[in-house]
C-alpha positions as CSV (number, residue, x, y, z in Angstrom):
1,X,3.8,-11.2,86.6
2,X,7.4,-10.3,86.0
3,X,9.6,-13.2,87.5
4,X,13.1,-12.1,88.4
5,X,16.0,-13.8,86.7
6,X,17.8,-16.7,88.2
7,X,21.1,-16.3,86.4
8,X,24.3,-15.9,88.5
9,X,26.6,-13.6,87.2
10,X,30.2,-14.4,87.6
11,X,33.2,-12.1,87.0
12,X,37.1,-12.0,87.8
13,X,39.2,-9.6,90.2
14,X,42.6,-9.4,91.2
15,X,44.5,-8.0,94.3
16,X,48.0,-6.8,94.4
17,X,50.3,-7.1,97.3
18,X,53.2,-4.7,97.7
19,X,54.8,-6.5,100.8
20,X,58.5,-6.2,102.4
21,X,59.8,-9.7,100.6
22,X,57.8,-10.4,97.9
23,X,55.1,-9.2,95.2
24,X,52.0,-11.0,95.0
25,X,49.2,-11.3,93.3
26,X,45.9,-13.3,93.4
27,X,43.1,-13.7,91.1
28,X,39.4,-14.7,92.6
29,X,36.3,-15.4,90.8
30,X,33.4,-13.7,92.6
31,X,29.7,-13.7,91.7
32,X,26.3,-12.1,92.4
33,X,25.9,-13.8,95.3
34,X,29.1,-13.3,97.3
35,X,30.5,-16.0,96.8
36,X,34.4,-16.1,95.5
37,X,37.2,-18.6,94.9
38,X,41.0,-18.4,94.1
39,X,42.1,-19.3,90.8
40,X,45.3,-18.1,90.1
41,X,48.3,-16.9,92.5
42,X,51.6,-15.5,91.6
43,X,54.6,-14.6,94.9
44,X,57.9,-12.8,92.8
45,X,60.5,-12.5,95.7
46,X,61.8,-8.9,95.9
47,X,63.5,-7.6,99.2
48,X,61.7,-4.2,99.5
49,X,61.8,-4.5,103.4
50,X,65.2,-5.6,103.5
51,X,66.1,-2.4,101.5
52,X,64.3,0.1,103.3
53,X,65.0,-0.8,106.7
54,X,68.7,-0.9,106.0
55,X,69.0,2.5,103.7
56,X,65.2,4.4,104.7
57,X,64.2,3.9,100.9
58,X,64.0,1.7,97.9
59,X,66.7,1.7,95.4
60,X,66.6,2.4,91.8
61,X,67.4,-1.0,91.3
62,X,64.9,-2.4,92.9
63,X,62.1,-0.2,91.5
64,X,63.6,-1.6,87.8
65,X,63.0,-5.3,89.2
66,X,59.2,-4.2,90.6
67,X,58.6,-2.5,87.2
68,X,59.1,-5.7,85.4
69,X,57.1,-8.2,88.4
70,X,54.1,-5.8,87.4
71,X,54.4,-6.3,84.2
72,X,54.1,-9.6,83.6
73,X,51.2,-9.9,86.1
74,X,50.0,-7.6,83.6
75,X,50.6,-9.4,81.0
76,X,48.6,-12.2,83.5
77,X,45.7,-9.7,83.8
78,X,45.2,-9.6,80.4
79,X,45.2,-13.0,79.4
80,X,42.7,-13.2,82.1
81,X,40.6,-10.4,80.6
82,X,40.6,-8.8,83.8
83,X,40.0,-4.8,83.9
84,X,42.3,-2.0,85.5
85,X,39.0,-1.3,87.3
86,X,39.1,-5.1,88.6
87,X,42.3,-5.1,90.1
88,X,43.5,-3.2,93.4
89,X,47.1,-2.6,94.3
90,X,48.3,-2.0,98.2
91,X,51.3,-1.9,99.4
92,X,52.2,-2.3,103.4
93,X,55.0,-1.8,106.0
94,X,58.1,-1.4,103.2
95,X,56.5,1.4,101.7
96,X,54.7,2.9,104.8
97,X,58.5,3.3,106.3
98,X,60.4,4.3,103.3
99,X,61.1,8.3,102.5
100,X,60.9,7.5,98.5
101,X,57.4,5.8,98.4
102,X,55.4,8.8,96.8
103,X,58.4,8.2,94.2
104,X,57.9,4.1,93.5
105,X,54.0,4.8,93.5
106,X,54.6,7.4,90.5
107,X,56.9,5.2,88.8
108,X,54.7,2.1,88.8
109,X,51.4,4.2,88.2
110,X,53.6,5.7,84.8
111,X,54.9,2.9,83.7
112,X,52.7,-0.1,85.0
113,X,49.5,1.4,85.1
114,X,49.0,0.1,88.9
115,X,47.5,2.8,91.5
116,X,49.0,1.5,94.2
117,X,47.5,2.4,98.0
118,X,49.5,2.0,101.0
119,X,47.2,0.7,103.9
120,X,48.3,1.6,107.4
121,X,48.6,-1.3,110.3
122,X,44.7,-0.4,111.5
123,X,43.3,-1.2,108.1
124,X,45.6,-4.1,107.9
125,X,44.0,-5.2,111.1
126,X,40.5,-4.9,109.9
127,X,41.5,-6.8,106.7
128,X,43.1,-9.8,108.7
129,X,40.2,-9.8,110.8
130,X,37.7,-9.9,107.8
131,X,39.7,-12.8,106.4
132,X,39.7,-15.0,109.1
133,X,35.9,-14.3,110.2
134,X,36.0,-15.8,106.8
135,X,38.9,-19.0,106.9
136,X,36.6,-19.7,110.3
137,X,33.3,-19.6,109.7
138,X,32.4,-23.1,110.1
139,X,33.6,-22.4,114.2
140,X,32.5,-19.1,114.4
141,X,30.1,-20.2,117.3
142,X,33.2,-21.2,118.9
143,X,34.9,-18.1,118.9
144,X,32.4,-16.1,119.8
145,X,31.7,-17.6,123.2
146,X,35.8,-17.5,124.0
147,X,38.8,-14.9,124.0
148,X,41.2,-15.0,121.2
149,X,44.2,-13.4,119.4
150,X,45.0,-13.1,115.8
151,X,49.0,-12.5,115.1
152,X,50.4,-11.7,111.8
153,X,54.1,-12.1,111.5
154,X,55.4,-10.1,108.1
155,X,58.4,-9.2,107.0
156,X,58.7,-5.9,108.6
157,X,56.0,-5.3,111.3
158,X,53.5,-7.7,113.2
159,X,50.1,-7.2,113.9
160,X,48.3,-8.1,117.1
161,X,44.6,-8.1,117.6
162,X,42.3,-9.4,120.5
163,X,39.0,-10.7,120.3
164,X,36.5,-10.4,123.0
165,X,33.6,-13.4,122.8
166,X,34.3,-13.0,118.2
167,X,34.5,-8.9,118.6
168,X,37.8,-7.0,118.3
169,X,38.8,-5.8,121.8
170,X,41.9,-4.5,120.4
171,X,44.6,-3.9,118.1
172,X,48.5,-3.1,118.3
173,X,50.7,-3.2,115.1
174,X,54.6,-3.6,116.3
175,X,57.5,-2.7,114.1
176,X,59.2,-5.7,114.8
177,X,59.0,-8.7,112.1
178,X,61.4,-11.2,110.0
179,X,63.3,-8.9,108.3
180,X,63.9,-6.3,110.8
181,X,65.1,-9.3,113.1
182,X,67.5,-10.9,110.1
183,X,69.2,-7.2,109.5
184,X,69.2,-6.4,113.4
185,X,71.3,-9.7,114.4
186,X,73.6,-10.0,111.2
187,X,76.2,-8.8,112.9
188,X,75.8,-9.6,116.2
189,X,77.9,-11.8,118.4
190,X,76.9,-15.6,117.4
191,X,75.2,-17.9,120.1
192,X,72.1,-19.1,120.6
193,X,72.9,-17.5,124.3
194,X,72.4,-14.1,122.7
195,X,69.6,-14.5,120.0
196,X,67.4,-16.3,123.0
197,X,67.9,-13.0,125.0
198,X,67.6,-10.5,121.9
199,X,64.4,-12.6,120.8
200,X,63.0,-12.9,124.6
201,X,63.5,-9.2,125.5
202,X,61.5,-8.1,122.1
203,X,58.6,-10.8,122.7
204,X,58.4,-9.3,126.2
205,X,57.8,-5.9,125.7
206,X,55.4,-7.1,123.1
207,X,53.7,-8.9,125.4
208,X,54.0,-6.3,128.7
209,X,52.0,-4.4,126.0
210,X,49.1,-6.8,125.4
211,X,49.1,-8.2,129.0
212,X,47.6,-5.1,130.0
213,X,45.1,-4.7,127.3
214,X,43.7,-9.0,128.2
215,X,45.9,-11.0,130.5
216,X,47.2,-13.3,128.1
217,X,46.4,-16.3,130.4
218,X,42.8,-15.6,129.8
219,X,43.6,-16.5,125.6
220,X,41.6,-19.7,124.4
221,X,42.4,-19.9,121.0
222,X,45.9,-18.8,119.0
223,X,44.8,-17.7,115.5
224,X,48.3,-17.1,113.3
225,X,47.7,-15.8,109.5
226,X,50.2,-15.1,106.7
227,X,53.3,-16.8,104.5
228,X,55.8,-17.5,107.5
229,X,52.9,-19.2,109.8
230,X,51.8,-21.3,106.9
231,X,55.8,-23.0,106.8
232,X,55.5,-23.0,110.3
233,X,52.2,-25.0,110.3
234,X,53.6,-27.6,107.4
235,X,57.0,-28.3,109.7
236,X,54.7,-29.3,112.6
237,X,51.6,-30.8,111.0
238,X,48.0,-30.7,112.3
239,X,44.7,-31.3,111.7
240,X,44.3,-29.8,107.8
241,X,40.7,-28.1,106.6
242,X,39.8,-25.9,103.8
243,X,41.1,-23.0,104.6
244,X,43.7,-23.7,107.7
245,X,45.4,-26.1,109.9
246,X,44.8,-27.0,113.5
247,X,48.1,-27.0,116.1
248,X,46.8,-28.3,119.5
249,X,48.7,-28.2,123.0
């Protein structure tokens, strides 16, 4: 009788983040079984967005500074032993929008070694939505006997999707996010008058748009993911678990 082996086998992988305000990079153990843990994160400020939605494409300059942020995660990967074939690069909104990104995708593959993929909002979607099926397992029951939304505030879009009893109903990615605001009222009359109305009329048409997809009144639970909702979750405190923090009415 051949008995099957018991050992678990263990290995490390790596994702890159091309996003509009910073470069990131996390490293997670994984093993046979599925299961996976962070164990190393690196965020290198770098105002892609910020660049592109002012001028339609990333500056030399700025490719210089990406250049170097890959290279010492890099340098990173290898003390961590980790494989080209481990890692995966993507790159979201900044990219998708600007005219040079076949350009910064050559430059870093030649003189990084990263292949970075640009993921469109749908995949983005999926992603979010696989990540917090994840973050919420221990309530999943609870999710899918309710209506929810998941919102995902970046730098230059933000993602909507709705879910119908746990299952995605629908999804609706909106070029409208922090950095788009920040360059869009810069020079704009001052007053909190006028950035309630800019804010209000944008959120509106947002919402006009999801309204008629699930009245919004009809929403049980308000499921926020990435960098800017984390802050905003610290400032206003909550009930803390593993993986996220509960903000009740």
């Amino acid at each position: 009788m051949i008995q099957k082996s018991t050992t678990v086998q263990k290995r490390e992988v790596a994702v890159i983040d091309v996003g509009s305000t910073a470069i990131r990079m996390a490293i997670a153990e994984i093993d046979s079984l599925g299961n996976w843990k962070i164990i190393d994160r690196l965020n290198k400020p770098i105002p892609l967005g910020k660049n592109v939605f002012l001028n339609s494409k990333i500056s030399r300059e700025l490719m210089i500074q990406s250049v170097k942020i890959l290279a010492g995660y890099k340098e990173v990967l290898r003390g961590w032993q980790i494989d080209k074939n481990n890692v995966k690069a993507i790159a979201t909104s900044a990219l998708r929008d600007a005219v040079n990104s076949d350009t910064f995708i050559d430059q870093m593959a030649v003189r990084t070694g990263f292949k970075i993929s640009i993921i469109e909002g749908i995949e983005e979607n999926r992603l979010t939505y696989l990540a917090v099926q994840y973050a919420l397992r221990n309530i999943k029951h609870e999710l899918s006997r309710s209506n929810s939304v998941i919102i995902e505030v970046g730098g230059g879009s933000t993602e909507f999707m709705f879910l119908q009893r746990g299952k995605i109903k629908a999804a609706h990615s909106f070029n409208i996010g922090t950095v788009r605001i920040e360059e869009q009222i810069k020079y704009a009359p001052t007053g909190s008058d006028y950035m309630y109305r800019f804010l209000n009329d944008r959120i509106q048409a947002m919402f006009d748009v999801l309204d008629s997809e699930l009245e919004l009144k009809r929403i049980r639970h308000f499921i926020a993911v990435g960098g800017h909702m984390r802050l905003t979750a610290t400032k206003i405190g909550g009930k803390e678990e593993e993986m996220y923090k509960i903000i009740e009415k």
